[in-house]
N, C-alpha and C positions, 0 to 999 in steps of 0.2 A: 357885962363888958365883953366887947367881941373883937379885940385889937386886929382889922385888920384883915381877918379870916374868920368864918361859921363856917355849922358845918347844919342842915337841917335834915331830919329824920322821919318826914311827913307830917308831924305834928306839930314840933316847934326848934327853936335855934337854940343853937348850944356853944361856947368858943371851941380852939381846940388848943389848948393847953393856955399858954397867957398871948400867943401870938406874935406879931412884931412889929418894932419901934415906927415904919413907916410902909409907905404904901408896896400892894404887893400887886404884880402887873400880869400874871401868866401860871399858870397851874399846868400839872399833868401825873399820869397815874401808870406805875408799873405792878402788877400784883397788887398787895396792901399798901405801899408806899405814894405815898402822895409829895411828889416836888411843888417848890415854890420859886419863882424870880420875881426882882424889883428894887424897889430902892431901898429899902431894908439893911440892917444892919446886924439886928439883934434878930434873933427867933427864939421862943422862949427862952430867953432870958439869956443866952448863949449869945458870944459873939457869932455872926454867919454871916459874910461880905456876899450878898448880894441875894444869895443861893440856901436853901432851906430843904430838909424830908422831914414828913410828918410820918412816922412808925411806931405801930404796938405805946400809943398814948403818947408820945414824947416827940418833942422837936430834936434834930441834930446838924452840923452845917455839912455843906457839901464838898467835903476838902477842905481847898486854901480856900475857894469862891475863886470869884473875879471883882477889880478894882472899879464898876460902874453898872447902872441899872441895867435890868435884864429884861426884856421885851417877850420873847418869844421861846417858845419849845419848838423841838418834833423830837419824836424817836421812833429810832429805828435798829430793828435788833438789839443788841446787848450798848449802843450808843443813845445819850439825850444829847440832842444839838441845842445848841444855848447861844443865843442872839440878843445884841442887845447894842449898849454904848460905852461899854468899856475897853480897852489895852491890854491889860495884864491878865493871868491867871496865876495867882499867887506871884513869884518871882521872873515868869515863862510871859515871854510875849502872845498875844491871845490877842489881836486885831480884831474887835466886836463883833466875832462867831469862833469856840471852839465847841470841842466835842468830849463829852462826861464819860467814862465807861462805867456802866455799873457793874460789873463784875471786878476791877482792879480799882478802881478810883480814882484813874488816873487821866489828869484833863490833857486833848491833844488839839493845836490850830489847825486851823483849817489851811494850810500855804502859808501868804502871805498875812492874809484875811483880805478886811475891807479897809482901803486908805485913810476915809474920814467918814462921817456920817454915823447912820445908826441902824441896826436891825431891825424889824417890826417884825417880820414873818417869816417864817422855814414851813418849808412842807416839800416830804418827797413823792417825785412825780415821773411817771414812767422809765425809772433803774436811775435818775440822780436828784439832787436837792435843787430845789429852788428857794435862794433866799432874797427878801424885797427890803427896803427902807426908805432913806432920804440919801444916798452914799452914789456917789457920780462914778468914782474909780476904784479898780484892783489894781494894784503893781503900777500906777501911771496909766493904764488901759482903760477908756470907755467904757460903761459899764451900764449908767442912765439907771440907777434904782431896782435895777433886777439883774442876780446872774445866777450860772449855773454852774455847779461843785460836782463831778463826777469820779469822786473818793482820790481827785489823783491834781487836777487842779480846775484853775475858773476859765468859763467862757460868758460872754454876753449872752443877751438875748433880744435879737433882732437888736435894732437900734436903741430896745429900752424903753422905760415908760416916762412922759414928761411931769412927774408928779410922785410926791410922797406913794409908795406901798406901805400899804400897813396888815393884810391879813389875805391867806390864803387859806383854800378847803378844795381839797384832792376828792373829785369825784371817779372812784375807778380809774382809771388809765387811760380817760377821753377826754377828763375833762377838768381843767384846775381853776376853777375860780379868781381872779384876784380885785381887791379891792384896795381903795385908797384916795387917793386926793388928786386925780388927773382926772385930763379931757382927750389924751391919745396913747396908745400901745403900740407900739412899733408900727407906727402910720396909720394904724387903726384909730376912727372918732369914737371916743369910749367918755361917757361922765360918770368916771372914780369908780367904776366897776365894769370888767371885760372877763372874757370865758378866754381859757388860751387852751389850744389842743395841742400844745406841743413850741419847739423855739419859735415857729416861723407861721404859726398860726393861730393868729387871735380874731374873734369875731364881738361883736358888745352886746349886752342883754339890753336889747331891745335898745329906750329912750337913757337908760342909765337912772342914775339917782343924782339929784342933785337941787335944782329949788333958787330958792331968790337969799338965800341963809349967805352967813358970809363962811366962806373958806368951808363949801359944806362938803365929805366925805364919807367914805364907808370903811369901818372901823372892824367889824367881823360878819363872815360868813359860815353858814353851815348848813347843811340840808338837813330836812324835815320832810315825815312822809309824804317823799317823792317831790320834794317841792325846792327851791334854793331859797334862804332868809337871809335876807341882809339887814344889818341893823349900825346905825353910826348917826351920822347928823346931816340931814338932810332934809329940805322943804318943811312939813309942819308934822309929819307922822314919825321918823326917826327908824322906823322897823314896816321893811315892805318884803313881800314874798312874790316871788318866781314859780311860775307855772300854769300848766291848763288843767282843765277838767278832762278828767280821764274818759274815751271812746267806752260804748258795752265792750265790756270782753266776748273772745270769740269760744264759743262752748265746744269741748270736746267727745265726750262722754257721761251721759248716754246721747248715741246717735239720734236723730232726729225721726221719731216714726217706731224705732229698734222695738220688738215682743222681747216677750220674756227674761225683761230686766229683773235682776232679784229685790227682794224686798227689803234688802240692806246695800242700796248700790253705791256705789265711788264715783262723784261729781267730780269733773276736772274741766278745766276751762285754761286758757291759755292768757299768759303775763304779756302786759300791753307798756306802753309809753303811760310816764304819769301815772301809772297803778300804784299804789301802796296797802290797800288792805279791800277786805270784797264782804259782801252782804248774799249770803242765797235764798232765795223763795223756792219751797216745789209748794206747787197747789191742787185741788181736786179742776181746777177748770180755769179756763187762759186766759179769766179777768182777774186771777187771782184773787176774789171773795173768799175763798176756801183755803187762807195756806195750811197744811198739815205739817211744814216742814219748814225753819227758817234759822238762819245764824249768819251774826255781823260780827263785824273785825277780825275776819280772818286772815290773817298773813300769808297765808300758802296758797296753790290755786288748786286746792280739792276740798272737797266734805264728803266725808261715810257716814252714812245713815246705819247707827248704832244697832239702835232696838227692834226687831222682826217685828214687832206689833205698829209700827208706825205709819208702816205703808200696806196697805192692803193688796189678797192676789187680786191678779186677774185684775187689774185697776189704770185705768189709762189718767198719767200725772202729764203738768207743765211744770216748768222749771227753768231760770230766770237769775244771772248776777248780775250785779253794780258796784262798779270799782270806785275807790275813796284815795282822796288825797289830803294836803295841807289845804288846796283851793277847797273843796269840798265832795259834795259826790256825782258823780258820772251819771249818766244814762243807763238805765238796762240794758243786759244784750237782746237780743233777738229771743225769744222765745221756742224752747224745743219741748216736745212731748214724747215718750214712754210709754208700753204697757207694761207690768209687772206678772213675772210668772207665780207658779203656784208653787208650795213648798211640796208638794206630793208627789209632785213631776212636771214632765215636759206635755203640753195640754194638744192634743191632734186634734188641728184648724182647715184642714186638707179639706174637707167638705162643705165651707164656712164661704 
């Protein structure tokens, strides 16, 4: 019996402790501690309105909670932002988004909050919060399902999205994702999923997701090496991925032609669009029949060739990567060749 929440270990699922009474809608992790929100009541066995940590084997509640389900997290510094569809936090008005501190425990609103509706998504995005739902107004003000929290109060964003938000995923500081259950983003033709670079700049991934399904949507996003996945309900596959096949990377070292490379050199190549991880070949000759030297899924854009015995002097190599993504893998780049010096010294070619 897994009420709720497992926890699995590579091998097999486990509960963690006895769980809770009902469904649990959003997770997230500070250190050892593991938060829960949802509609929940109980967490192991403990009363806990809304809000749950999982610590050192044991459940405990978070505070007073809040009086309604809880959709969404983000954190940020020593704050968890807690989105959802409830009013109250404990006795304190808490309009369906306050803010947790973990260091004092103490829950604080966001202004006003949200007038009606519900939270689905928070995520911070170049210095303020973006949060999305189904919720039309702040304070009586336009708001269209998305606004912006800049520690101090709310503004829109653009005219708003015509359609449920339900999940955001911050790429770096160019680019935030959003998904959800529309067909436009602040004038933008978007189907339930748009790229927005900022309030006033949304562009849509490509055709969108969406299908002949009824009321179909996208429910979460998050990248994958180098690649965007979206997954919700939509046409007949429910999980579709973003992106190309990565170009050859452009080879840096060793130079093209370069003598007296040593017998232990430092490959480096340069980080491309769509790269996520890299494959190297050196080989005795440029159809590569002969590799002497290979390794795949590297992360970084270098390889040192460890062992002195692996490359021979006086030896003219080629050498060759291909970048990997979520699509798959890339093209080789270009092909460059090496001669390797001697260990004994510098070998006089003057007469050669």
């Amino acid at each position: 019996v897994c009420n709720n929440i497992a926890q699995w270990n590579g091998t097999s699922w486990s509960p963690l402790g006895t769980g809770t009474n009902n469904t649990i809608f959003t997770v997230d992790t500070v250190g050892t501690s593991l938060f829960i929100g949802g509609r929940f009541t109980v967490a192991g066995g403990d009363s806990s309105s809304h809000l749950a940590m999982w610590e050192d084997s044991a459940w405990s509640p978070l505070g007073e909670g809040v009086n309604g389900n809880v959709y969404a997290f983000e954190r940020v510094g020593s704050g968890l932002f807690i989105g959802g569809a409830f009013t109250m936090s404990g006795t304190d008005t808490a309009k369906r988004i306050v803010r947790f501190d973990l260091d004092s425990s103490v829950y604080t609103p966001l202004g006003v909050g949200i007038d009606s509706g519900n939270v689905y998504a928070i995520s911070r995005f170049q210095g303020v919060l973006y949060v999305g739902g189904d919720f039309r107004t702040i304070d009586g003000d336009t708001v269209n399902r998305i606004a912006i929290w800049n520690d101090t109060s709310w503004s829109p964003v653009g005219i708003g999205i015509n359609g449920p938000v339900r999940t955001f995923e911050a790429f770096g500081e160019g680019l935030l994702a959003i998904g959800g259950s529309f067909s436009s983003a602040n004038g933008t033709s978007a189907t339930n999923i748009v790229a927005c670079g900022g309030p006033s700049s949304f562009a849509p991934f490509g055709g969108g997701l969406g299908g002949s399904v009824t009321n179909p949507g996208v429910y979460d996003i998050m990248g994958w090496r180098a690649v965007t996945i979206a997954s919700g309900w939509f046409s007949s596959i429910n999980i579709a991925r973003w992106g190309l096949l990565p170009l050859g990377p452009d080879l840096i070292s060793p130079l093209e032609g370069e003598n007296n490379v040593s017998v232990t050199p430092l490959f480096t190549w340069a980080m491309g669009s769509w790269m996520y991880s890299f494959n190297i070949q050196v080989a005795r000759d440029a159809n590569f029949l002969n590799v002497v030297q290979a390794d795949s899924n590297l992360l970084v854009t270098e390889f040192q060739v460890q062992d002195t015995s692996e490359l021979l002097e006086l030896t003219t190599y080629f050498w060759r990567v291909r970048a990997s993504n979520g699509v798959g893998k890339g093209a080789y780049s270009l092909i460059r060749f090496f001669v390797t010096t001697t260990l004994l010294g510098t070998v006089n070619t003057s007469e050669i």
